[in-house]
N, C-alpha and C positions, 0 to 999 in steps of 0.2 A: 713241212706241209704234209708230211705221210699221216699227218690224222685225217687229215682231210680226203685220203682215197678211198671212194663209197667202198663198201665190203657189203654192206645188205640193208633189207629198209630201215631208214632211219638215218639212215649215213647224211642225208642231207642236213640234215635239223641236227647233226653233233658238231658237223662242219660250219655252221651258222655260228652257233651258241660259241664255238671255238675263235673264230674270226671279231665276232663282237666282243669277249673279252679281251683280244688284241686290242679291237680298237678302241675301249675303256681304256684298258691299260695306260695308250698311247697316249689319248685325250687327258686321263688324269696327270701324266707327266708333263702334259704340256700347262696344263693349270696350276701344279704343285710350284710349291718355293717362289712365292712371290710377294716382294715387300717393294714398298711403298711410301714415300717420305710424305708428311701430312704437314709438319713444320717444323723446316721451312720448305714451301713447297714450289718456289722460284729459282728458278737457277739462272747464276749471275746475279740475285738478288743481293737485300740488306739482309744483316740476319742479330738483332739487337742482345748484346751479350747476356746468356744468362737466362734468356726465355729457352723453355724446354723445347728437348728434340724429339719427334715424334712420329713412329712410323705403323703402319698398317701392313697385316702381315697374312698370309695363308695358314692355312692350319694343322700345318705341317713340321711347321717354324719354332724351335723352341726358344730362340732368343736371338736378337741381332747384335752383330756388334760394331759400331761405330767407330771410324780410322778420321784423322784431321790430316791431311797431306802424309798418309804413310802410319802415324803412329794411333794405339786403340787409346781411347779417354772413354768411354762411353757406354753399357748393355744395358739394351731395353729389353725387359721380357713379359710376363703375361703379367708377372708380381706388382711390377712400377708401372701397367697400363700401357705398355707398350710407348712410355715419353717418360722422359727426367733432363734435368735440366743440371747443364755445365755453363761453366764460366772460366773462359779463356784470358788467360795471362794477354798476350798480345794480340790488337785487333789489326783486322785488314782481311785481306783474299783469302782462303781453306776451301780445298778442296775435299768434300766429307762425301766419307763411304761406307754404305750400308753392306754391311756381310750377315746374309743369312743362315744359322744354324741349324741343323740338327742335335737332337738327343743326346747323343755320339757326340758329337763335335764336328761334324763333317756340312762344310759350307757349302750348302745346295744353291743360292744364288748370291746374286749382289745387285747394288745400285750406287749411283754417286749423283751430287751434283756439288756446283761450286756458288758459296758464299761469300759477302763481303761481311766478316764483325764490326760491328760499330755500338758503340756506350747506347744511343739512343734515338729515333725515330720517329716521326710526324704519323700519328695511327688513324687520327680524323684532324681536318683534312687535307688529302690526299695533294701531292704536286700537281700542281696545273689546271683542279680543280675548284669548283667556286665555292666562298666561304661565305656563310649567314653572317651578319655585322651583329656581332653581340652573342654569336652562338659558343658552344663550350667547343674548345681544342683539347683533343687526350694527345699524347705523346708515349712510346713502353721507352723507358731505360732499363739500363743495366741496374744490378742489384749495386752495384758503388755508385752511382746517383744518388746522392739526397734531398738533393732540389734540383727545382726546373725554371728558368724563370723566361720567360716568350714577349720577344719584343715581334715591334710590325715595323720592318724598315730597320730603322737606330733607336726608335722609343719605346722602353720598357712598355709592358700594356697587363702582365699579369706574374703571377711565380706559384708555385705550389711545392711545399714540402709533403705531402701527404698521398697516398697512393689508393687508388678506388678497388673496389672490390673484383677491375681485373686484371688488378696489378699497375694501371696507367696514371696516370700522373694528368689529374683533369684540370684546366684552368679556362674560366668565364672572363675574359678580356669587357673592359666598356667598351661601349659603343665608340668603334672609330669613327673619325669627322671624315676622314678621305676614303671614300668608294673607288674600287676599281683592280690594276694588277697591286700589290702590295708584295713583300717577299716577308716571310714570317719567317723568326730566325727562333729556335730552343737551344739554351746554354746551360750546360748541365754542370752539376759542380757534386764534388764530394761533401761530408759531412765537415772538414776544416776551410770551405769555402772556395776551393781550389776548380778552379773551370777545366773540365774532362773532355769535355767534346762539346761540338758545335755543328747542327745541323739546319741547313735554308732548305725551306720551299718557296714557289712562287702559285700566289691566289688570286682569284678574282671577288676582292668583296663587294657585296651583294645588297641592298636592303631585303630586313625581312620583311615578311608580308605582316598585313595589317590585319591583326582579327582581332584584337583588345576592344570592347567598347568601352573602355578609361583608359584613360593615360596609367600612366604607374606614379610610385609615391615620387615625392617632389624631393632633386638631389641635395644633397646634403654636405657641407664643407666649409669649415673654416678658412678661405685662402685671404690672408696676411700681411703684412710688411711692416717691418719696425722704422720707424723716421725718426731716426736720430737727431738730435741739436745740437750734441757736445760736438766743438770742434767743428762746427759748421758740416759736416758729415753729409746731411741731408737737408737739411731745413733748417734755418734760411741758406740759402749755398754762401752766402758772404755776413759777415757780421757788420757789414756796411750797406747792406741792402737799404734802399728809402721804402716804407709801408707801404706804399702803396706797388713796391715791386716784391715784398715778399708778399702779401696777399697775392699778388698773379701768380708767385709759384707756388703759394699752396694750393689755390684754382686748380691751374695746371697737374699738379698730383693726385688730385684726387679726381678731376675729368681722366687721367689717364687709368686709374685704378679702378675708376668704373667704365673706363671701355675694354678695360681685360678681363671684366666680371671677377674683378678682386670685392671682397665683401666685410672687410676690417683692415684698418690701421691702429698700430701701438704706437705712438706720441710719444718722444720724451718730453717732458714738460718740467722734470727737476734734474737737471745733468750733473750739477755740484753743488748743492746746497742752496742756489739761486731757484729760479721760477721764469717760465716763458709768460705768464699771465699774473695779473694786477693780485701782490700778497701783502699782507699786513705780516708774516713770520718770513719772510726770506727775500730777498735782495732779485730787482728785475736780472736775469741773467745777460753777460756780456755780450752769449752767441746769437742772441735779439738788436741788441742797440750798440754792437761796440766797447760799452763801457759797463763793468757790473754796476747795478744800483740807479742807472740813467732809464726813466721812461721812455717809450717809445712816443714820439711827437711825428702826427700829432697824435694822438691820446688813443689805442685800441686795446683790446683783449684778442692774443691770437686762441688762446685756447676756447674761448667762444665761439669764433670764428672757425677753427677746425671741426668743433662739436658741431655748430648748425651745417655747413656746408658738406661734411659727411653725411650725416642722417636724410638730408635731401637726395642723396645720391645712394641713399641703401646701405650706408657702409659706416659699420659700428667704428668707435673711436675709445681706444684705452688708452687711459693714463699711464704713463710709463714715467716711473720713479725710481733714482738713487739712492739709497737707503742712509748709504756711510760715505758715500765721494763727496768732500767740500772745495777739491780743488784740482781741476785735471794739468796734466804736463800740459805745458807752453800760454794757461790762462795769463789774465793781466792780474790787475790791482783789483785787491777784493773791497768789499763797500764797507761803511763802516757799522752797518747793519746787520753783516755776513756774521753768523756764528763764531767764526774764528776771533772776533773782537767780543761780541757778548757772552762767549764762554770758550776763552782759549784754555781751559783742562781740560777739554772734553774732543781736542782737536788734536793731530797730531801726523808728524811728518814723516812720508815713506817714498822713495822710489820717487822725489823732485815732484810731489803732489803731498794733498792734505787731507788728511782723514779723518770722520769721528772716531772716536774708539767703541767700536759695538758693545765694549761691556761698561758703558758710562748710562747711564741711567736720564740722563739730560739729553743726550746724544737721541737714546729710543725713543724719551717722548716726544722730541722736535720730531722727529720722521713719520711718528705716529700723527701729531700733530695736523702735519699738512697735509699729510693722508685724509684725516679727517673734512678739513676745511675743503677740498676740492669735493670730495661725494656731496661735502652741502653743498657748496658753490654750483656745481656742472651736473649736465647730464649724459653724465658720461658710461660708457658701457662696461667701463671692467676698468681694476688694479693692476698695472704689471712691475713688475720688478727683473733685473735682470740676473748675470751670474758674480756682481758684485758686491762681494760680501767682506770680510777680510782680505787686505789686498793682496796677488798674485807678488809672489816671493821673490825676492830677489838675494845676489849672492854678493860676497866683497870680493876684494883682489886674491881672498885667497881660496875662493872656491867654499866658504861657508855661509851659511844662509844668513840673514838682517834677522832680527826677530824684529817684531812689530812691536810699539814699544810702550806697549800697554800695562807698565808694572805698578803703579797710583793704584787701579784696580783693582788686578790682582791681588797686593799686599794687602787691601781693605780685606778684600774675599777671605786671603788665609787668616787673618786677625779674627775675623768676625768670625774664626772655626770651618772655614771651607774647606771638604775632604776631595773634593775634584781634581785630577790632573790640571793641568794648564791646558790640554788640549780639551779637554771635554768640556772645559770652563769656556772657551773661548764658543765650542759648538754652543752650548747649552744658552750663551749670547745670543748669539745667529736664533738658532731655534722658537725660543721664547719671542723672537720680534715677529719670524714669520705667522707661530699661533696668533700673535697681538694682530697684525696685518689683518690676518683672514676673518677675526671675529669686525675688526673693526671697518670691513667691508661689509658682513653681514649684517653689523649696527646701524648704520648711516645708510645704505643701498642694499635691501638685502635680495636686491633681483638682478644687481652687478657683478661680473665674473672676478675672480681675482685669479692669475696670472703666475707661474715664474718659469724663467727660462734659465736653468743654471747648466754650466757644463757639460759638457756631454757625457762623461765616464761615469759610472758608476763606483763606487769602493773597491778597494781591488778586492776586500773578502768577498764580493759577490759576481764578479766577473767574472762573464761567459769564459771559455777556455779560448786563447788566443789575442784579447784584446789589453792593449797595454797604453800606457800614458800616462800624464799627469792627476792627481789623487787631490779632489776637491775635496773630498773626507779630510786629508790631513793636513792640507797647506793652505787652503781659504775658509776650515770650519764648517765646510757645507755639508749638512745631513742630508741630501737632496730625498735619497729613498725614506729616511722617517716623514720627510713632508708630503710626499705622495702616497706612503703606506696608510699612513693616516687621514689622508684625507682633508689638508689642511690648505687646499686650493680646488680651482674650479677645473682648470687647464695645465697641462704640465708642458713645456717648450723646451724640451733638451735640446742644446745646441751640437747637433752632428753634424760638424764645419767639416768634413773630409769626403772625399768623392766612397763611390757606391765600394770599390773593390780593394780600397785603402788595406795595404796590409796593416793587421792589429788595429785598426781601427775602422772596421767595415760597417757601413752605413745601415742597414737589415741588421746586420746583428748586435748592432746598440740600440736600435729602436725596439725590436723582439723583448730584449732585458729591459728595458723601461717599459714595456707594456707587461709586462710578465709583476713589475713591482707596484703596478696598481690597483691595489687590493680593494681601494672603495668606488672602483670603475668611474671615474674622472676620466676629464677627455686628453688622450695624447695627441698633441701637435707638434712633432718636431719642427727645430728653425733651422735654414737651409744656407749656406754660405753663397747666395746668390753675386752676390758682388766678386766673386773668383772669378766669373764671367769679367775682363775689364777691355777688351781687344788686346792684348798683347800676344806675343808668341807665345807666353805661360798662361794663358787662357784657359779658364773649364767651358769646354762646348757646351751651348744652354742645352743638347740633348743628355748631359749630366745631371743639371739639373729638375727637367721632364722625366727623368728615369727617376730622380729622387722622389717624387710627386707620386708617381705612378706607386710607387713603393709604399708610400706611408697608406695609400688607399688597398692595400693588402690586408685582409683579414679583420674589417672594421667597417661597422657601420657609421659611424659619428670620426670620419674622416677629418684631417688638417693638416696647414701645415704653416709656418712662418718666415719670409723672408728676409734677409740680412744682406742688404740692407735697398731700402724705397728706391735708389738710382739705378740699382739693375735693371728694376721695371719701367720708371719713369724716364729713363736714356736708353730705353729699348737695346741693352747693350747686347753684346755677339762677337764671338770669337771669330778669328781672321777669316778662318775655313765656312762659316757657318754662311748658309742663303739668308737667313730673315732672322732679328735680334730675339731676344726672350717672348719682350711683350708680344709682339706677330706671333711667336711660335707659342704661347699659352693660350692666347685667343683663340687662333688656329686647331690645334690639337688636342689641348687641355682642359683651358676654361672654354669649351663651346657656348656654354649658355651659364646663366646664373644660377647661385648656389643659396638656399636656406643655410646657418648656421646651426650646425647641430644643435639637440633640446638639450637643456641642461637640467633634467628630471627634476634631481635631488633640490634646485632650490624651486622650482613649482611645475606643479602636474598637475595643477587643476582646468577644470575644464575653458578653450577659448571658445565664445562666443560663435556659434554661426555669422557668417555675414550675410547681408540682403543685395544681390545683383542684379542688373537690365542689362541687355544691349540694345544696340539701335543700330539700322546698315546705312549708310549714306551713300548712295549708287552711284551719283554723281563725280562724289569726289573719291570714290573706290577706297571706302575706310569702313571698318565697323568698331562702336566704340562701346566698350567697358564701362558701367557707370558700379562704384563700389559703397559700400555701406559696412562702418562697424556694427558689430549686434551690441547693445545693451550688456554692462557688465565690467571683466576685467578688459582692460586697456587694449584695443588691436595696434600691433609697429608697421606689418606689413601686410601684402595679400600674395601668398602663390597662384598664380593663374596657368593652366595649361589653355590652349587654344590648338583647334586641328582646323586645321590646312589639308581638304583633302584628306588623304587619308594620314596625313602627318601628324603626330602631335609635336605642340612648339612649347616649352617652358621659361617665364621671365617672372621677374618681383614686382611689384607696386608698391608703392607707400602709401599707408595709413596717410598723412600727413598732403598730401595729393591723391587721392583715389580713382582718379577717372584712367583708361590706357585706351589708345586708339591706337587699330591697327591696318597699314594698310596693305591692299587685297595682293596676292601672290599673283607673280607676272603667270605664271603657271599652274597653280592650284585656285586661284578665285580667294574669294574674301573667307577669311574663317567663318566656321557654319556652328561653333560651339564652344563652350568653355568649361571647365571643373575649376573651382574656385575654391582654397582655403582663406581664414584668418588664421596668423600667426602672430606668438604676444611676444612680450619683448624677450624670452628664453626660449622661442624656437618652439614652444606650445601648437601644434596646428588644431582648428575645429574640423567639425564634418567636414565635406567635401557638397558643394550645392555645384549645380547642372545649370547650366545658360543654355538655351538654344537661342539664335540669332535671326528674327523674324522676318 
C-alpha cells in the first residue's frame, strides 16, 4: 500500500485511480471462467442419447472439456458452437463434468451435474400433465431409434418412422374414446425391429375445444369379416341347421356387425365347387342342407337373403369364391351333377381332397362361368377370392414333395411347342384366371370391387431383410405382386395371420412391402387372424388385435382391414386375462362411430348428386328428425350425416333405401341444432356437403 502514502497534491486521486483497478481487477476475477450447462440443463434429470451437449461460456474460455464419471469423451469450443453431440455405448446414471479451459491449457473453472441416459423421451406431453385428444405427441430418441410407435394404456394409437425438422419423432394418434388419466407408453425399436427402450407417462385427456364451424371429412374404413361355409366354419354353424334357424343366425351376424359398426362382409358362397344359392352350373352345397345336391326345404335363396338384409343394415356384401377347390377334407358324397362326374379330366386328387387342375381350360371356364352368373343374378358389392390357388404342398414318407398331378396338360403344353418351365406354366395358369376374373367383374358389374386375399409373404426375391416363410411364388403358383403391380384388382387382402412383433414375420413390415408393391394405388386391406383370440391359455389378447387395426390405419388415407374369421366378432370372444371380448372392445375403442368405405376412384369419380334435406323438432317427444332426398341423376347408396350436439359433432350412415334418421335430444347437450349432409354412390363418391339447421 506504499503507493498509497500522500507524498504531494494529487496523491489522493493516484491512491483512488490505484484502489479501483484493484477492485476491477478483483471484480473481473470474480466474473471470469464461468461455464454453464444449457443441455442438459436438469440435474438428476433424463438426458436422451445422442442429443447434443451444450454449454455457455465466458469469454475467457477457450474450450471445455467434458468428463462422464471421470473419463473426457467430449470438447466444445467456439468452432462447434459451444454443443456437439455424443452417443454413449451404455445408458443409465453419468455424472458429467464441464472443465473450463484456457489458451494454455490451464483449467480456470468447472461444473457438473448428474444425468440419467436413456434411448428416448416424452417432449410433448409432459408427465402428469394434460393432453388435447387428437393433438400431436413429439417424443426425441436416440439416433438408434428408427421407429416410435405410442400406444394409450395396451392399445396401439399411432407409430412414426420419420423425424421432424427438430429432430423428434411426431405422431397425431385418433381421437381416443376414453377421456381422462390415460398412461401413454413410447416403444422404440431399432431399424431390424428390435424394441430398445420403453418409456410411460401418465396424462390427463382432455377434449378439445370447439372452434370448427364444420365437422371434418366423414371417416373412412373398410372394416370386414370373412363368413366362411366350408366346413361349417361360420355359416351355418351346423350342416343340420332347419331354415328357419339358419336365417336367425344370419340375423343375428349381421345385427351384431352392425352394432360394432363393422361395414362389409365376404360370403363364401362357392366353398367346393357347390353353391349356397339356387344354380343351374353347380351342385346346392352340403354345408347348407347336409347333403350335396339336396335343396333347402322349404324352398329359399340364402345368398338373397344375405344380400338384402346386409344392405339394410349399411353393410356391403362380397361374393366370395373358390376358384379350384372341388372337394374339402372330411366332405361327403358328391352329387351327380358336381364336376367331378361331368368332367372328371379336369378333376383331380391331392392331400385326401379334389381339385380342378388350374391349367384345364374346362376347369377356367366353369369358375368364370359362375363368376358370371352371380353379378347377373345378385347385387352384390364385390368378387372375392381367397389364397387358394394350386394346393399347399405336401410331402411323402420320405420327406419329398407330391407334385400335383397335372401332366395331361402339361404334355399338351409341350407338344403344342410350349417353351415355359413347368413352374411358370403353372403361374402363367393362376395369372391368366385372375386377369379373366377382374375383366369379367368389370363386364357384368363394372361398379363391383373385385377382391383377393393371398398369403401373406411376398417372393423371397422381393423380401424386406429379415422376414422368412413359406413362398406362394413357388409352391402354390401365386404371382400375388404381378397382380397388384398391375392393377388387376380393386382391393388387395394379404393375409398377415402372425401377431404384431412375430419374429421374421412382423405384421408392419409385411404390410409396409405390400403397400410399397402397389403401383396403381388400389386399396390395401390386410386380413387379420382374429380367430387366435379363441379363450384358451394360447389366446392372442384382442388388444393384439386393436394394435393390428391401429396399424393398418398408419400412413393411409383409404384405411382397411379384414377379419378371419365372422365368430371372433359375432362370439364376442376374449382371452382369459382380457376385461371385455373383441366386439365390446372394437365398439368401445375402435369402431366408435360408423365408417364410409373408402372411394374407389379409378372405377368412378363422377360427380354424386347433391341431396335435398329438412328437419323438424318434435318437443314433445324430445327427437329431431332427418327427412333425406336423393338428387336427380347417378344412383345415391347412402347419406353421411354429421349432427352437433351442443358443441359436439356426432357422425352415422343412413340408407338411401330408408332415408329418414331421428334423433333423440342428449340427456345433457339438448336436441341436435344442425346437420352437414353428404350423398354417397355406391363407390364411396361423396356430393357437396348441404347445411340443415333445425327450426
Amino acid at each position: 500500500m506504499s503507493q498509497c502514502i500522500p507524498a504531494s497534491a494529487g496523491i489522493g486521486h493516484r491512491c483512488l485511480r490505484y484502489l479501483l483497478t484493484l477492485l476491477i481487477a478483483a471484480t473481473t476475477s470474480l466474473w471470469a471462467a464461468s461455464v454453464v450447462f444449457v443441455t442438459p440443463s436438469v440435474n438428476n434429470g433424463n438426458y436422451v442419447n445422442g442429443v447434443a451437449f451444450k454449454v455457455s461460456v465466458s469469454t475467457d474460455i477457450d474450450r471445455v472439456s467434458l468428463e462422464a464419471d471421470g473419463y473426457p469423451f467430449l470438447t466444445l469450443n467456439a468452432a462447434n458452437g459451444w454443443g456437439a453431440s455424443y452417443t454413449f455405448t451404455n445408458l443409465g446414471s453419468r455424472n458429467i463434468v464441464a472443465k473450463a479451459l484456457n489458451a494454455g491449457g490451464t483449467q480456470l473453472t468447472s461444473t457438473s451435474i448428474r444425468i440419467n441416459v436413456v434411448d428416448q423421451l416424452f417432449y410433448a406431453p409432459a408427465n402428469g400433465s394434460s393432453y388435447t385428444n387428437g393433438s400431436e405427441v413429439r417424443i426425441a430418441a436416440s439416433p438408434r431409434i428408427k421407429e416410435v410407435r405410442l400406444f394409450a394404456d395396451i392399445y396401439q394409437i399411432g407409430s412414426s418412422t420419420v423425424r421432424n425438422a427438430n429432430n423428434l419423432f411426431a405422431i397425431t394418434p385418433p381421437l381416443l374414446n376414453t377421456l381422462g388419466t390415460r398412461n401413454f407408453v413410447s416403444k422404440g425399436y431399432d431399424g431390424n425391429g428390435n424394441l430398445l427402450d420403453t418409456r410411460t407417462i401418465t396424462v390427463t385427456v382432455v377434449s378439445p375445444p370447439v372452434t370448427q364451424t364444420e365437422p371434418p371429412l366423414a371417416p373412412r374404413e373398410f372394416r370386414a369379416m370373412w363368413v366362411a361355409t366350408v366346413s361349417n366354419i361360420d355359416w351355418p354353424s351346423n350342416k343340420n341347421l332347419t331354415v328357419a334357424q339358419q336365417q336367425a343366425e344370419l340375423i343375428s351376424m349381421l345385427d351384431k356387425a352392425k352394432a360394432a359398426n363393422m361395414n362389409a362382409v365376404i360370403l363364401q358362397v362357392r366353398p367346393a365347387a357347390d353353391a349356397i344359392y339356387p344354380s343351374t352350373l353347380e351342385p346346392w352345397s352340403e354345408y347348407l342342407t347336409g347333403q350335396q345336391g339336396v335343396a333347402p326345404s322349404p324352398s329359399w335363396d340364402p345368398l338373397q337373403m344375405w344380400i338384402t338384409e346386409a344392405h339394410k343394415r349399411g353393410i356391403e356384401l362380397h361374393a366370395w369364391f373358390n376358384p379350384y377347390r372341388a372337394k374339402a377334407k372330411g366332405a361327403g358324397a358328391l352329387a351327380g351333377s358336381h364336376i367331378y362326374y361331368s368332367n372328371p379330366e379336369v378333376v383331380k386328387s391331392y392331400d385326401g381332397m379334389l381339385w380342378m387342375d388350374p391349367a384345364e381350360t374346362v376347369a377356367a371356364n366353369r369358375t368364370i362361368a359362375v363368376i358370371s352368373d352371380v353379378l347377373t343374378r345378385y347385387d352384390i358389392d364385390g368378387v372375392h377370392i381367397d389364397d387358394y390357388f394350386y394346393p399347399y404342398p405336401v410331402y411323402d414318407g420320405s420327406g419329398n414333395k407330391v407334385d400335383f398331378p397335372d401332366s395331361p396338360a402339361w404334355n399338351r403344353y409341350l407338344t403344342a411347342g410350349g417353351s415355359l418351365s413347368k413352374a411358370d406354366w403353372r403361374r402363367k395358369s393362376v395369372n391368366d384366371m385372375v386377369y379373366r376374373m377382374y375383366n369379367t367383374v368389370r363386364q357384368y358389374k363394372p361398379l363391383a370391387r373385385f377382391g383377393i386375399a393371398p398369403f401373406g409373404i411376398g417372393k423371397p426375391s422381393l423380401r424386406p431383410a429379415g422376414i422368412v416363410g413359406f413362398s406362394q411364388y413357388d409352391e402354390i403358383y401365386a404371382d400375388a405382386e404381378l397382380w397388384l403391380n398391375n392393377g388387376w384388382l380393386d382391393y388387395f387382402s394379404p393375409q398377415l395371420y402372425w401377431k404384431i412383433n412375430q419374429t421374421g414375420q412382423q405384421f408392419d413390415i409385411l404390410q409396409t412391402y405390400w403397400r410399397g408393391q402397389n403401383w396403381q394405388n388400389r386399396h390395401i386391406w390386410p386380413g387379420m387372424w382374429t380367430t387366435k383370440i379363441d379363450g384358451t391359455s394360447n389366446s392372442w389378447p384382442v388388444s393384439e388385435i386393436i394394435n393390428q387395426i391401429n396399424l393398418t390405419r398408419q400412413g393411409t388415407s383409404a384405411a382397411g382391414h379384414v377379419h378371419f374369421s365372422a365368430v371372433g366378432i359375432t362370439q364376442n370372444r376374449k382371452a382369459p386375462a382380457d376385461t371385455r371380448g373383441l366386439a365390446d372392445e372394437l365398439k368401445a375403442s375402435t369402431y366408435t362411430a360408423p365408417a364410409l368405405i373408402p372411394h374407389a376412384g379409378w372405377l368412378d369419380n363422377s360427380p354424386t348428386p347433391d341431396p335435398v334435406a329438412s328437419a323438424s323438432r318434435n318437443a314433445s317427444a324430445k327427437t329431431v328428425t332427418l327427412t333425406l332426398t336423393a338428387g336427380a341423376g347417378k344412383a345415391t347408396r347412402q347419406f353421411a350425416v354429421w349432427a352437433l350436439f351442443g358443441s359436439s359433432w356426432r357422425f352415422t350412415v343412413v340408407q338411401a333405401s330408408s332415408p329418414t334418421l331421428t334423433l333423440a335430444d342428449d340427456a345433457t347437450l339438448g336436441a341436435a341444432s344442425q346437420f352437414y349432409v353428404t350423398a354417397v354412390d355406391r363407390v364411396g363418391k361423396e356430393s357437396n356437403r348441404i347445411k340443415v339447421i333445425v327450426p
